[in-house]
C-alpha positions in Angstrom: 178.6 229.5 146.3 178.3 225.7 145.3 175.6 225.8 148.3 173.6 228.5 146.8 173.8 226.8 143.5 172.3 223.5 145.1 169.7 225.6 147.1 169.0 227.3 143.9 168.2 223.9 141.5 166.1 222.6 144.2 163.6 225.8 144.1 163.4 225.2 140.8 162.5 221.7 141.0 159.7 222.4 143.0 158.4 225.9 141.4 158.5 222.8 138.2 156.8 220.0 140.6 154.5 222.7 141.6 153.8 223.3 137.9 153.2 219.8 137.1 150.6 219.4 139.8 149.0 222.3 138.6 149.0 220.6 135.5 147.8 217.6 136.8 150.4 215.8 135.0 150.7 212.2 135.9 153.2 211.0 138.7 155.9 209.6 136.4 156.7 212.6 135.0 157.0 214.0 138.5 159.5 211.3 139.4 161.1 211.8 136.1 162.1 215.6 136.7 163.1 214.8 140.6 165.2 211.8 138.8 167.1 214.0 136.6 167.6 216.8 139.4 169.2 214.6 141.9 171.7 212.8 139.5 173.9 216.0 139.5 173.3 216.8 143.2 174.6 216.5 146.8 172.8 213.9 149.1 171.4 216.3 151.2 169.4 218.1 148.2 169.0 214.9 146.6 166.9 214.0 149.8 165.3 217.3 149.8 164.4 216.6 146.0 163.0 213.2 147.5 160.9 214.8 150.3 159.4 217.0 147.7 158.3 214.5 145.3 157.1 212.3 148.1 154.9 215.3 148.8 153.9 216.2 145.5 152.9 212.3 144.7 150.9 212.5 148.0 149.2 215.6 147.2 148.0 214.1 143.7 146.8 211.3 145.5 144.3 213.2 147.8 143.4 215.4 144.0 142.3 212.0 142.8 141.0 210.4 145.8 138.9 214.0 145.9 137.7 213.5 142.3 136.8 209.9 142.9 134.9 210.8 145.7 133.0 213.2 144.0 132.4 211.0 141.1 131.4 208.4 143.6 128.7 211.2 145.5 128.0 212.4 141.8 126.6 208.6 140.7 125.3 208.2 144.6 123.0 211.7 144.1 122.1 210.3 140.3 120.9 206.7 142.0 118.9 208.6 144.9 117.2 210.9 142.2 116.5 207.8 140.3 115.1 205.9 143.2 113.0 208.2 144.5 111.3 208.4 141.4 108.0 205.9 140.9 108.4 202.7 139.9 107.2 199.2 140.2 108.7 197.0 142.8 110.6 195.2 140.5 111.5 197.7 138.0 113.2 199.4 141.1 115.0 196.0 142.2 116.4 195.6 138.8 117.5 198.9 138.6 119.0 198.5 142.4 121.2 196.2 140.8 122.4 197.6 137.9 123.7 200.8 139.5 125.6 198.8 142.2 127.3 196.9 139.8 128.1 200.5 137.8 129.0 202.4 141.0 131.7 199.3 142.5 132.6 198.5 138.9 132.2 194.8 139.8 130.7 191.7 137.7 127.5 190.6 139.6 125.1 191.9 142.1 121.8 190.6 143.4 119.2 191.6 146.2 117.8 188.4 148.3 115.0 188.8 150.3 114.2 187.5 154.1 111.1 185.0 154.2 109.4 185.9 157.6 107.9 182.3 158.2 111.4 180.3 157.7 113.6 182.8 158.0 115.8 181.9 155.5 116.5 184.1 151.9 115.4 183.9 148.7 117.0 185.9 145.6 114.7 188.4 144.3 116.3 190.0 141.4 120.3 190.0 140.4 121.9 191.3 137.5 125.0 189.9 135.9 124.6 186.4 136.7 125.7 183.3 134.9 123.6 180.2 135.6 123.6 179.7 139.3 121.7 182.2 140.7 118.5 182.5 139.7 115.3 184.4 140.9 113.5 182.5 143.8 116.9 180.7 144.5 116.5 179.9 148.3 119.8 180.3 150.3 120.0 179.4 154.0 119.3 182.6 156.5 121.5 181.2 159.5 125.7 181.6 157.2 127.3 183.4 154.3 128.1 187.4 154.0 124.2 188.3 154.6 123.5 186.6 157.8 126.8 188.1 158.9 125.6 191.8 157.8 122.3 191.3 158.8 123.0 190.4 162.4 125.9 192.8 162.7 123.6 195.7 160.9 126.8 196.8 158.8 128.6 196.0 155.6 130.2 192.9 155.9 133.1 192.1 152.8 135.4 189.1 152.0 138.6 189.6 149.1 138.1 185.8 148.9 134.8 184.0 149.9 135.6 180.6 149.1 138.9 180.9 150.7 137.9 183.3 153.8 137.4 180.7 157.0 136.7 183.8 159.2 132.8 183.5 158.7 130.1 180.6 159.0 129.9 178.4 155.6 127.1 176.8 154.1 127.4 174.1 151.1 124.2 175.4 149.1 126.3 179.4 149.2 129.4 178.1 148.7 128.1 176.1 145.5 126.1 179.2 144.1 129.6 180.9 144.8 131.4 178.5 143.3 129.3 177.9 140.2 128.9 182.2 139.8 133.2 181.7 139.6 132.5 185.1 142.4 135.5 185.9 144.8 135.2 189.1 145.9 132.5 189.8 147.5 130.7 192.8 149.9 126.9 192.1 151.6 125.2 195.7 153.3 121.4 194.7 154.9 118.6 196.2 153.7 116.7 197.7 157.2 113.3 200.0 157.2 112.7 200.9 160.7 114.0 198.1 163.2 113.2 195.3 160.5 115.9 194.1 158.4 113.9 192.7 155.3 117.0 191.5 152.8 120.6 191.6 151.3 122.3 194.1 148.7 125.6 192.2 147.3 128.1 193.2 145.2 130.5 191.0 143.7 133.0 190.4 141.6 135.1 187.2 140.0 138.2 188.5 140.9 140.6 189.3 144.1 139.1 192.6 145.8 139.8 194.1 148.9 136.6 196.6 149.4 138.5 200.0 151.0 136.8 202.2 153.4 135.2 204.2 150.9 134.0 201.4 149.3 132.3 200.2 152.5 130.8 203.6 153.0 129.5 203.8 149.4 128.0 200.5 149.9 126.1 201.6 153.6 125.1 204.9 151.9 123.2 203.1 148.8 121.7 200.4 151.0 120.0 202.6 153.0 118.8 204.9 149.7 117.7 200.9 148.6 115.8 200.1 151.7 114.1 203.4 151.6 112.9 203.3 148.0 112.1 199.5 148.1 109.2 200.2 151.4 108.3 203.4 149.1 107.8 200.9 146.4 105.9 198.1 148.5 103.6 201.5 150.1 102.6 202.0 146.8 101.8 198.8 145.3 100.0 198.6 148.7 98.3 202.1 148.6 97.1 201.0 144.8 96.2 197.6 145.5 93.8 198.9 148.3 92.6 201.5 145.9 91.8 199.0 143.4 90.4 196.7 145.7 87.9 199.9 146.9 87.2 200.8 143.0 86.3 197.0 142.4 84.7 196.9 146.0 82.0 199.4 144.8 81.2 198.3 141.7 80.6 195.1 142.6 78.3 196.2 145.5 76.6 197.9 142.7 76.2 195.1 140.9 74.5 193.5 144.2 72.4 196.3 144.6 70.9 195.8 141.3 70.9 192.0 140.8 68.8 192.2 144.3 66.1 194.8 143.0 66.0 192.7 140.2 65.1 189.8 142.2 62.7 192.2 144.3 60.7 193.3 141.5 60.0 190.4 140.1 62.3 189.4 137.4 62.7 185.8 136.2 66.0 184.0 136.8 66.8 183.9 133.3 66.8 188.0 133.8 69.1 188.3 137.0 71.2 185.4 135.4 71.8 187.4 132.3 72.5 190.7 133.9 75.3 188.9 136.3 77.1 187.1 133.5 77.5 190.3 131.0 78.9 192.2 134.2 81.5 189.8 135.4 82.2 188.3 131.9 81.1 184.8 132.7 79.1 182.0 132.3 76.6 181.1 135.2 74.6 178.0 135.5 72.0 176.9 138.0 71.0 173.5 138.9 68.4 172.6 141.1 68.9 169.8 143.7 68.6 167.1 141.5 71.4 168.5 138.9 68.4 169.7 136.7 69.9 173.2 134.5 66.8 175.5 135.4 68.5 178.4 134.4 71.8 179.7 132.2 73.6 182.3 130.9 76.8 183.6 129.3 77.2 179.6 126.9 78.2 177.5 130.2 80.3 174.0 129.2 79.4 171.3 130.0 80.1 169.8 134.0 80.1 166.4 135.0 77.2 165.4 137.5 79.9 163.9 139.6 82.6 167.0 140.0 79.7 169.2 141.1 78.3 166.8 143.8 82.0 166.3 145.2 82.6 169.9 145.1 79.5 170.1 146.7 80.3 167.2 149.6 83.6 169.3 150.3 81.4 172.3 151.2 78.9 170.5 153.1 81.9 168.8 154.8 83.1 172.2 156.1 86.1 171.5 154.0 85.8 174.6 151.7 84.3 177.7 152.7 81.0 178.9 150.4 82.3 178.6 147.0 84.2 175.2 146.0 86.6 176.0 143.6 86.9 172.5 140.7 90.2 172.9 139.1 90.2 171.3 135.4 86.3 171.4 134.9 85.9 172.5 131.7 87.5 170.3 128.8 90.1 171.8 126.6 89.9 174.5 124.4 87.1 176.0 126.6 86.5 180.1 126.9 85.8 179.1 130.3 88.3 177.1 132.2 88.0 177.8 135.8 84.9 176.7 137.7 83.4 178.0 141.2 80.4 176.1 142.3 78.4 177.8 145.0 75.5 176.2 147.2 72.3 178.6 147.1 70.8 178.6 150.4 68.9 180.3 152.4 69.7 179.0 156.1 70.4 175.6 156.4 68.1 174.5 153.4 70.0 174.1 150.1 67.6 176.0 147.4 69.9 174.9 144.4 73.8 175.3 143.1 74.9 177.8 141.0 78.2 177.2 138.5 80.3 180.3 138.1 82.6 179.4 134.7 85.3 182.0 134.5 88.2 183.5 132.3 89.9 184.6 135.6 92.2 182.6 138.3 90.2 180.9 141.5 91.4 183.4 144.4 89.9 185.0 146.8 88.4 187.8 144.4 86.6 185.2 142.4 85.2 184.0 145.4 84.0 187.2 146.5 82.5 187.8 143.3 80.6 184.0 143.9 79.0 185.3 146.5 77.9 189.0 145.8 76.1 186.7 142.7 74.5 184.3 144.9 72.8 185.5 147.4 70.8 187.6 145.3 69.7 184.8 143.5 69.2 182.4 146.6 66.5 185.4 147.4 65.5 184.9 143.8 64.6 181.0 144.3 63.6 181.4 148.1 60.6 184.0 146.5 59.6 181.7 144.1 59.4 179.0 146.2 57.3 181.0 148.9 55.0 181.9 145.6 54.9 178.2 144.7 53.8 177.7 148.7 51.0 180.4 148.4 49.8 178.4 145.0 49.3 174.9 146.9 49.5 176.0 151.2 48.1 172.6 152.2 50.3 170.4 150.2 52.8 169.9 153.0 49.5 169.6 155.6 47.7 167.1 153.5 50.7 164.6 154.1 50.4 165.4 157.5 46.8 165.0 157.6 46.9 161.6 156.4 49.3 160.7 159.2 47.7 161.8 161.5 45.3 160.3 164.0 42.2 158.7 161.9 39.5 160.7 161.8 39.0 163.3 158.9 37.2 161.7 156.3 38.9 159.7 153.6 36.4 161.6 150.9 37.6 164.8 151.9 41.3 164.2 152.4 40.8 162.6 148.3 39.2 166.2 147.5 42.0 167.8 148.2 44.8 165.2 146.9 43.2 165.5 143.9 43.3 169.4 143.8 47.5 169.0 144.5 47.0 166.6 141.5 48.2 163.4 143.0 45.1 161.0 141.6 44.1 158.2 143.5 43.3 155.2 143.0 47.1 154.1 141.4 49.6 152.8 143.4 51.8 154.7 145.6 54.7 154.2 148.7 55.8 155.5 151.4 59.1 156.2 152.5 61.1 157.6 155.4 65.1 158.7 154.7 67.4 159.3 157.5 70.3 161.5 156.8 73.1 159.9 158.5 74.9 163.5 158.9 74.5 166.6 157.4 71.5 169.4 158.3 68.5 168.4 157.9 67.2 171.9 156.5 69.0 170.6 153.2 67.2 167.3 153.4 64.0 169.0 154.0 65.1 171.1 150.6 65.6 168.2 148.7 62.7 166.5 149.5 60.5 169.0 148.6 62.2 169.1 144.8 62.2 165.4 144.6 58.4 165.3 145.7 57.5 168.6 143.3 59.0 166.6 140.5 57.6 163.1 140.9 54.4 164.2 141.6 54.8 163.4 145.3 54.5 164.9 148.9 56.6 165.4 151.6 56.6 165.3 155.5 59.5 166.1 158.0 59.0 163.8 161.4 61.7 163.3 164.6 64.9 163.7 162.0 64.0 162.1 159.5 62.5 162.9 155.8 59.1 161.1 154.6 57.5 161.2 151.1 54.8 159.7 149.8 55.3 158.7 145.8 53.3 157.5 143.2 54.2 154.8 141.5 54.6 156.0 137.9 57.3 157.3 135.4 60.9 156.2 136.9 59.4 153.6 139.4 57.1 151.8 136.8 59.7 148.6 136.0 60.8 148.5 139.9 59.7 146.4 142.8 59.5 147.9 146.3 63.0 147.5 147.2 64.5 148.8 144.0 62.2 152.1 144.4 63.5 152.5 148.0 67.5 152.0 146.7 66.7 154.6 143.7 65.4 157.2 146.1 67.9 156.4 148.5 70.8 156.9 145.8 69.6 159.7 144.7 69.4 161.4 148.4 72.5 160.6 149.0 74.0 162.1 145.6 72.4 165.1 146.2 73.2 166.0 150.2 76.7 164.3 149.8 76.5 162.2 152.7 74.9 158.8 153.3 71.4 158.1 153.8 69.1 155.5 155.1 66.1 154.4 153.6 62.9 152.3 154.6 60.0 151.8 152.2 56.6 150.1 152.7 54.5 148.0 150.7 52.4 149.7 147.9 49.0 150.9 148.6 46.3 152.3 146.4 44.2 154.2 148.7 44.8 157.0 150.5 43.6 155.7 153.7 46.2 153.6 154.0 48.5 155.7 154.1 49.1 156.6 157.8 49.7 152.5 158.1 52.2 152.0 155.4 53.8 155.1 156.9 54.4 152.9 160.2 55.7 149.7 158.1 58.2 152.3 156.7 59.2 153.6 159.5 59.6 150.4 161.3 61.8 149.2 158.2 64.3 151.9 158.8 64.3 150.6 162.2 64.8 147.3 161.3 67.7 148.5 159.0 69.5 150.6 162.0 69.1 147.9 164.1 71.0 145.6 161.6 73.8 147.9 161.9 72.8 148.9 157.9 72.9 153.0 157.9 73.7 154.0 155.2 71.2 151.2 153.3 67.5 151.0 151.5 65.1 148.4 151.8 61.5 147.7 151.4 59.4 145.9 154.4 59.3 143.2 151.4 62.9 142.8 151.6 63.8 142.2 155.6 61.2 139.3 155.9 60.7 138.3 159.3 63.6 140.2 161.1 61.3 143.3 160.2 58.8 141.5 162.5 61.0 140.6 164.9 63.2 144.1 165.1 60.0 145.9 165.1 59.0 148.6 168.3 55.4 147.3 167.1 55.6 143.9 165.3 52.4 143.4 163.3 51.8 139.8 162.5 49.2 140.1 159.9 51.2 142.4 157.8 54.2 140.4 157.7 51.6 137.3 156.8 49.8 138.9 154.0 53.1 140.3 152.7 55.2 137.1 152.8 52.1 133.8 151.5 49.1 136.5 151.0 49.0 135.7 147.5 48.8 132.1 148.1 46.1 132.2 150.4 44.3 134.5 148.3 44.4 132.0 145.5 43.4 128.9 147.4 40.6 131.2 148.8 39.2 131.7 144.4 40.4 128.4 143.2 39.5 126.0 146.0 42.7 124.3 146.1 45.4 123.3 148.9 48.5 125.1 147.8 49.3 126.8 151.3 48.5 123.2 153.0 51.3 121.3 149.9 53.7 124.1 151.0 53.6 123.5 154.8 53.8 119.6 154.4 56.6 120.0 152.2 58.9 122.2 154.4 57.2 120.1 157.4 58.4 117.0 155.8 62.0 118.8 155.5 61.7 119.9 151.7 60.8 116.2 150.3 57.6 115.8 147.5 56.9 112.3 148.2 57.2 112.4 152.3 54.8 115.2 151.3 52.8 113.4 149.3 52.8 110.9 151.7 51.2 113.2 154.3 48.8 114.5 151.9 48.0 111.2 150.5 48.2 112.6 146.9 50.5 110.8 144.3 54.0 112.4 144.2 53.2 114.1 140.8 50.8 116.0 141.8 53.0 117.3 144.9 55.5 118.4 142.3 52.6 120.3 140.2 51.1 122.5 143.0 55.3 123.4 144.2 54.9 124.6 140.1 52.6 126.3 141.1 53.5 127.7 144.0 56.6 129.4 142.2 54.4 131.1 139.6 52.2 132.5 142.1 55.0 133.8 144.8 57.8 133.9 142.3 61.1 132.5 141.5 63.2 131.8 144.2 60.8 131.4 146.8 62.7 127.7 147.8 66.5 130.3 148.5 67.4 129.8 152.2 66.5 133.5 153.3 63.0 133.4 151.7 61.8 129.7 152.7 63.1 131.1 156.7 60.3 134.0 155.8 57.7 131.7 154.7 57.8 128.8 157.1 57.4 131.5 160.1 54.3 133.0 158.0 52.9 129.9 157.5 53.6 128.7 161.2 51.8 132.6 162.2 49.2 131.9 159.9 48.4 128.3 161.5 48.6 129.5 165.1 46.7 132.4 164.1 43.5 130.2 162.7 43.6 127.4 165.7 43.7 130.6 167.8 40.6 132.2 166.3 38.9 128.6 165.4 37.5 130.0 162.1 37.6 129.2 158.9 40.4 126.9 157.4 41.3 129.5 154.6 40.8 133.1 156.0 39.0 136.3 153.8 41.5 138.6 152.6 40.3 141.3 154.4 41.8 139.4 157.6 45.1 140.2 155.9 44.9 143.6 154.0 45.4 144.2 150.8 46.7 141.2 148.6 48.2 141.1 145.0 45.1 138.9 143.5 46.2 136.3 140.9 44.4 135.8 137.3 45.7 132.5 136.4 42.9 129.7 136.7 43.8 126.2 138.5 44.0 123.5 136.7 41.9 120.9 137.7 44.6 118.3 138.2 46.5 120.7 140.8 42.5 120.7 143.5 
């Protein structure tokens, strides 16, 4: 009976266990009924009360683990819908993050990216941080929980980091870990295809030990990650491309119209305007002396110097077409980034145009440089063929007067004075070298620099002639000042050096073709010094133009050097070339000169007087006394050669600089 009895309670304890699990009371009332039923039992039903507790307890367990899970593939199904939806790259990272840390419950995660070039990784968003771990934070790619996951392809978890010597260690993680306070910590990579492109952590600053479930939860929302992350990055891709289509046609619509502009006729004033209103800028040309010819849109003001370097770095082959100048503008502008943009057409620079814009210098600005330009390099290159068809023998009439004598003077003077360059006034030659460079853009400049002085232009064997009148800038310079000016300017303007040689000045046009040869043979004279790079005048080498010559011609370098001395004992009858060769003969001394002369002392001293008023001050320096002993030792050897006069004409000498001062009569 007492058996049944026992057999009897323990039914009822389960029928109530039963009960209570249907009830989904918690486990300690379940312990506490089994508790009370086995104090008044045998040990064989108190065990059998055990078993069935045990039982109950363990079926509760798989209830809850059930429900979790179904909470967990509830919140799992609620991030995939939201993930799939639209967004923004980083509106989809940052909302990555957030549900991880909701679905693990933890206090930090953050998704790190893999840099292709280094291959280390680089935080890209996070969510819950402190300090440490801030966006575009580089951490190594070769240690830590994400190398490990990424090379394994799998979750990879720690209960301990810091403490946790089963995985590679780097000091730059282990301080971001340390300074985050993080412990627990569980890494899953991010993979599209065969490529694993990042990291999705979750962590927490506490001891935890990630279960099974937790691992799985972690592989299953990494992979619903990757996918929405290359849907994302498809997208901004897809829409980028779309964009740059959209912006692709309107701007080739703005081409197409800025180039019928240009073919119909309109002013570049007219094609400037129409640019600037549709890409919201200002635009500015200069021509190749840095003149503004045209402008639109309120440009600021731009140093000379800044465009000319930005300029060199383009001719350099340093930058590509347009040269962006960083800076440019001064503060407070509308306008603060500058492109500046050579407008050629081939190798000949027409002029630069200076794009001022609101946007940033990238690639897109640079595009839009160029759709502008080249309509208006076929702008200028029309209205320079139009300014061709208004003079066509401008060019020809240089090279007329170089060539081989034999047109008539008259007629060549007919024309000249059609072009408008008057004769008789004085004029020079002179030949420029580029010492690198194209010459097309030489060519280009030259024929600017001779359309604004007046001038004209010749290109022979490389190198860049012009033939100036002597008016306007060059009025207050001598020969050698004219020949640096032009030479400075050149330079400026191609952005590499130049070499110069100048001739004499000449009045008539038929002596042209000959102070074209004393220019040339300057330049010569100056490579031969080892001087590229330099200017000088015929004036200014002296002698060592003679002597460095391919050609040397004597009676030039005579008439240049004591002409004007000869030329005034020629009018005034006196003996001033004669005092000046006894005195260097008699080794710079007035009375051995006087001496030799048999003149009193004084008088020797007058004529050197005069000697410096008619060729100058300085005429005694070193350099210049070398120049005119050797002329006056030419022009002696050339008059015991021809036994002629003791004082030749002038026209044995060319032109000379005649002298209106009358001798005095105690200097004959």
């Amino acid at each position: 009976m007492e058996r049944q009895a026992a057999a009897g309670s323990a039914s009822r304890v389960a029928l109530d266990l039963l009960e209570l699990l249907a009830a989904e009371a918690s486990p300690d009332r379940m312990g506490d009924l089994v508790r009370h039923a086995a104090a008044d039992a045998d040990p064989a039903t108190a065990a059998e009360l055990d078993r069935a507790r045990e039982l109950a307890l363990h079926v509760h367990s798989l209830f809850a683990r059930r429900q979790q899970r179904e909470a967990e593939l509830a919140a799992l199904i609620d991030t995939a819908r939201d993930l799939t939806a639209p967004h923004e790259l980083d509106t989809l990272l940052k909302m990555i993050v957030r549900r991880t840390r909701m679905l693990f419950g933890v206090d930090m995660s953050y998704i790190s990216f893999r840099d292709r070039d280094s291959g280390a990784g680089y935080v890209r968003t996070s969510d819950g941080h402190a300090s440490a771990l801030t966006l575009g934070y580089r951490v190594p790619g070769d240690a830590g929980l994400g190398w490990e996951s990424n090379v394994g392809g799998v979750p990879i978890w720690s209960s301990d980091y810091l403490a946790d010597d089963r995985m590679r260690h780097s000091p730059v993680l282990d301080d971001i870990v340390r300074s985050e306070g993080l412990r627990g910590i569980i890494a899953s990579p991010l993979t599209h295809g065969s490529e694993t492109f990042g990291t999705l952590y979750a962590a927490d600053r506490n001891v935890r030990h990630f279960s099974i479930s937790d691992v799985s939860l972690m592989t299953s929302l990494s992979d619903l990650a990757a996918v929405a992350i290359e849907k994302a990055r498809t997208l901004e891709q897809r829409g980028s491309y779309l964009a740059e289509l959209g912006e692709f046609r309107r701007f080739g619509r703005l081409h197409t119209r800025l180039t019928d502009l240009a073919l119909r006729g309109a002013g570049l004033q007219e094609v400037l305007a129409a640019a600037a209103s549709a890409l919201d800028c200002a635009l500015e040309v200069r021509d190749a002396d840095q003149r503004r010819i045209g402008a639109a849109g309120d440009p600021p003001e731009v140093a000379e110097e800044q465009v000319r370097r930005a300029l060199g770095e383009s001719y350099r082959g340093e930058q590509d077409g347009p040269v962006p100048v960083r800076s440019a503008a001064p503060d407070g502008s509308a306008y603060p980034e500058l492109w500046v943009i050579p407008l050629t057409a081939g190798d000949e620079e027409l002029a630069v145009l200076l794009m001022h814009a609101r946007w940033p210098l990238d690639d897109a600005a640079r595009w839009k440089g160029q759709l502008v330009a080249q309509p208006l390099a076929v702008l200028l290159q029309m209205q320079r063929g139009e300014e061709a068809i208004a003079s066509p023998f401008r060019d020809e009439l240089f090279e007329d007067l170089l060539a081989t004598p034999g047109r008539p003077v008259e007629q060549l003077a007919h024309r000249a004075a059609r072009l408008g360059l008057a004769t008789p006034r004085p004029m020079m030659v002179l030949v420029g070298r580029p010492e690198g460079g194209s010459l097309g853009r030489a060519a280009g400049w030259a024929a600017a620099y001779a359309r604004r002085t007046g001038g004209l232009r010749s290109i022979r064997d490389g190198c860049v002639s012009l033939l100036l009148p002597l008016t306007g800038q060059f009025d207050d310079g001598d020969d050698g000042w004219c020949a640096r000016r032009v030479k400075d300017e050149m330079t400026g303007a191609l952005g590499h050096p130049v070499t110069v040689g100048a001739s004499g000045r000449i009045t008539g046009l038929g002596d042209v073709r000959d102070a074209h040869r004393e220019a040339t043979r300057c330049l010569d004279a100056l490579l031969a010094l080892d001087r590229a790079g330099s200017a000088a005048a015929a004036g200014d080498l002296g002698f060592l133009g003679l002597l460095l010559s391919d050609a040397p011609d004597a009676t030039s370098f005579v008439t240049a050097t004591i002409g004007p001395l000869l030329e005034y004992d020629r009018l005034r009858l006196t003996e001033l070339t004669r005092t000046l060769e006894e005195y260097f003969a008699a080794g710079g001394s007035p009375s051995v000169a006087a001496e030799t002369l048999h003149v009193h002392a004084n008088t020797v001293y007058r004529r050197l007087e005069r000697v410096a008023e008619v060729l100058g001050p300085g005429w005694s320096d070193p350099d210049r006394a070398l120049d005119l002993q050797l002329a006056l030792r030419l022009h002696r050897t050339r008059r015991a050669l021809r036994s002629g006069p003791e004082v030749p004409a002038p026209d044995d000498f060319g032109p000379v600089v005649r002298t209106a001062a009358r001798q005095p009569a105690g200097e004959r």
